[in-house]
VOMIBA-953584 format. One record per residue (C-alpha): residue number from 1; residue in three letters; chain; x, y negated, z. Coordinates in steps of 0.1 Angstrom, whole numbers, plus 5000, padded with zeros to 4 digits. Layout:
BEGIN
+-----+-----+-------+------+-------+------+
|   n | res | chain | east | north |   up |
+-----+-----+-------+------+-------+------+
| NUM | ALA |     A |    X |     Y |    Z |
...
+-----+-----+-------+------+-------+------+
END
This chain:
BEGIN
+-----+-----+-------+------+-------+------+
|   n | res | chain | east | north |   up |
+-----+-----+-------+------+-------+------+
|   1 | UNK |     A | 0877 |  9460 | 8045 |
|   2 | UNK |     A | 0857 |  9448 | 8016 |
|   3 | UNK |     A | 0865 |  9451 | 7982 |
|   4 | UNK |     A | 0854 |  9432 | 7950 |
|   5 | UNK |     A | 0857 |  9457 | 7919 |
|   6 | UNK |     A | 0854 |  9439 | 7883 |
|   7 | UNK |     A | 0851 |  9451 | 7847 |
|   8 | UNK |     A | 0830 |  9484 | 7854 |
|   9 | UNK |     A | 0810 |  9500 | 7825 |
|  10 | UNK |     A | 0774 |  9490 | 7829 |
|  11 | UNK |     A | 0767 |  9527 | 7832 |
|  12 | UNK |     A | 0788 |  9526 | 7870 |
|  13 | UNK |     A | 0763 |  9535 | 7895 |
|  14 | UNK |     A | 0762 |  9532 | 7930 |
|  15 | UNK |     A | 0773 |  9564 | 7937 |
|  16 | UNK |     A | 0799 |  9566 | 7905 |
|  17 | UNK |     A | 0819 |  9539 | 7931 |
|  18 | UNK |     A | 0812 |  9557 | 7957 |
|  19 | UNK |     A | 0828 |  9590 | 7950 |
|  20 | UNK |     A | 0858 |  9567 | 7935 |
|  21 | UNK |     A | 0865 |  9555 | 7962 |
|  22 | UNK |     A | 0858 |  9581 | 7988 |
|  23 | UNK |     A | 0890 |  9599 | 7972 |
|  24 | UNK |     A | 0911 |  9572 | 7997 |
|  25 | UNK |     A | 0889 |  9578 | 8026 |
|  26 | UNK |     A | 0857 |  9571 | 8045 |
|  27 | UNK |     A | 0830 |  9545 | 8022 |
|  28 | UNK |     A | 0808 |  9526 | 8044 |
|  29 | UNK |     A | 0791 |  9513 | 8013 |
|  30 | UNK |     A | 0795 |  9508 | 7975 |
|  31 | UNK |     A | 0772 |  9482 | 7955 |
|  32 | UNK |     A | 0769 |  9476 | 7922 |
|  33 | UNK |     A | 0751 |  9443 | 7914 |
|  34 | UNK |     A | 0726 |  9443 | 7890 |
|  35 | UNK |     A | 0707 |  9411 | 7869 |
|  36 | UNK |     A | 0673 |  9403 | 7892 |
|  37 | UNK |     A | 0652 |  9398 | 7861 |
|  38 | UNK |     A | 0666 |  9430 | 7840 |
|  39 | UNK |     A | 0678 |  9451 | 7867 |
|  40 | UNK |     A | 0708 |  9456 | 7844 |
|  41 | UNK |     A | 0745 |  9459 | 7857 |
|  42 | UNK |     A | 0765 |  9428 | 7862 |
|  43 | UNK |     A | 0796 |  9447 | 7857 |
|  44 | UNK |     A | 0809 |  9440 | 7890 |
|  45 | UNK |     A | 0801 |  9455 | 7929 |
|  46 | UNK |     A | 0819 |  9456 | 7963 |
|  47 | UNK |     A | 0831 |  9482 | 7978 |
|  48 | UNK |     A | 0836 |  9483 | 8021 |
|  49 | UNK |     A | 0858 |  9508 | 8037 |
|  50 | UNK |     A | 0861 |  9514 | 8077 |
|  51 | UNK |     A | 0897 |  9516 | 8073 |
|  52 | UNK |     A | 0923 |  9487 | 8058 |
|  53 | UNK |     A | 0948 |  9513 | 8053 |
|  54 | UNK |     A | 0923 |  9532 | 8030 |
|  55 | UNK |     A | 0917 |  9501 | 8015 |
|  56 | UNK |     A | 0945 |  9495 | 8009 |
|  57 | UNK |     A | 0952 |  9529 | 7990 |
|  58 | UNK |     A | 0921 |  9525 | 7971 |
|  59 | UNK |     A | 0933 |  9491 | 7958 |
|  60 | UNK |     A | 0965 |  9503 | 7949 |
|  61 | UNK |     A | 0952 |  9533 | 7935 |
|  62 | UNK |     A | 0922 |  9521 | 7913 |
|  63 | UNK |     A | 0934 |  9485 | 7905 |
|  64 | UNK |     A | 0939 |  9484 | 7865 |
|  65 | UNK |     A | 0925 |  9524 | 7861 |
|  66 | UNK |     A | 0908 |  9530 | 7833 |
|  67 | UNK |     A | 0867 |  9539 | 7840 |
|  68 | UNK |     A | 0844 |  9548 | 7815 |
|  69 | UNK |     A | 0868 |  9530 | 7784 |
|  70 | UNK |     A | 0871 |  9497 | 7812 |
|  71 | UNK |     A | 0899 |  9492 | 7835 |
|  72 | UNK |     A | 0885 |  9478 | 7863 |
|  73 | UNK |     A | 0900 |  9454 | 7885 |
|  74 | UNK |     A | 0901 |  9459 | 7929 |
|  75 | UNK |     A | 0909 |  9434 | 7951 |
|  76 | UNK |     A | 0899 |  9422 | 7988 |
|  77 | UNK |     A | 0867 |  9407 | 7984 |
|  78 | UNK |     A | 0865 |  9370 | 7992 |
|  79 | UNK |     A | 0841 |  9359 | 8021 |
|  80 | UNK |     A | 0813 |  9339 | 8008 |
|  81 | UNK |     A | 0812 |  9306 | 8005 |
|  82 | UNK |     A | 0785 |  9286 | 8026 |
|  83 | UNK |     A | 0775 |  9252 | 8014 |
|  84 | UNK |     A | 0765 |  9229 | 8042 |
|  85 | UNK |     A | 0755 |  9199 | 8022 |
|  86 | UNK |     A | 0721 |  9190 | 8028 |
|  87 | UNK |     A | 0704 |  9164 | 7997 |
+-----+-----+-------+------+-------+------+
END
């Protein structure tokens, strides 16, 4: 399952959600996105677990918890939207 996670300290790494996360179970990845022209964090990433009951645990245990003076928001990540429309 993938996982978008909001409001993180723009000191979160990669590997900060990482082992956050691992405390539920197996990570198959954890991504914070950064600005393309600063390389700066966004304050946002996704996190992807093998197993939705992990997922699950992880949401419920890291939705609203305080990081770094932020509590950050977990939810299931949203597939992306493709836009079709050709002008």
């Amino acid at each position: 399952m993938n996982m978008y996670v909001s409001n993180l300290s723009f000191h979160t790494t990669d590997d900060d959600l990482n082992k956050l996360f691992s405390q539920f179970g197996a990570v198959s990845s954890a991504k914070v996105i950064s600005d393309r022209e600063t390389g700066r964090s966004r304050g946002f990433g996704f996190v992807e677990m093998d197993s939705d009951e992990d997922a699950k645990k992880a949401i419920a245990g890291l939705n609203n918890k305080e990081v770094e003076g932020r509590a950050m928001s977990v939810s299931v990540a949203k597939p992306k939207k493709t836009d079709n429309k050709r002008w």
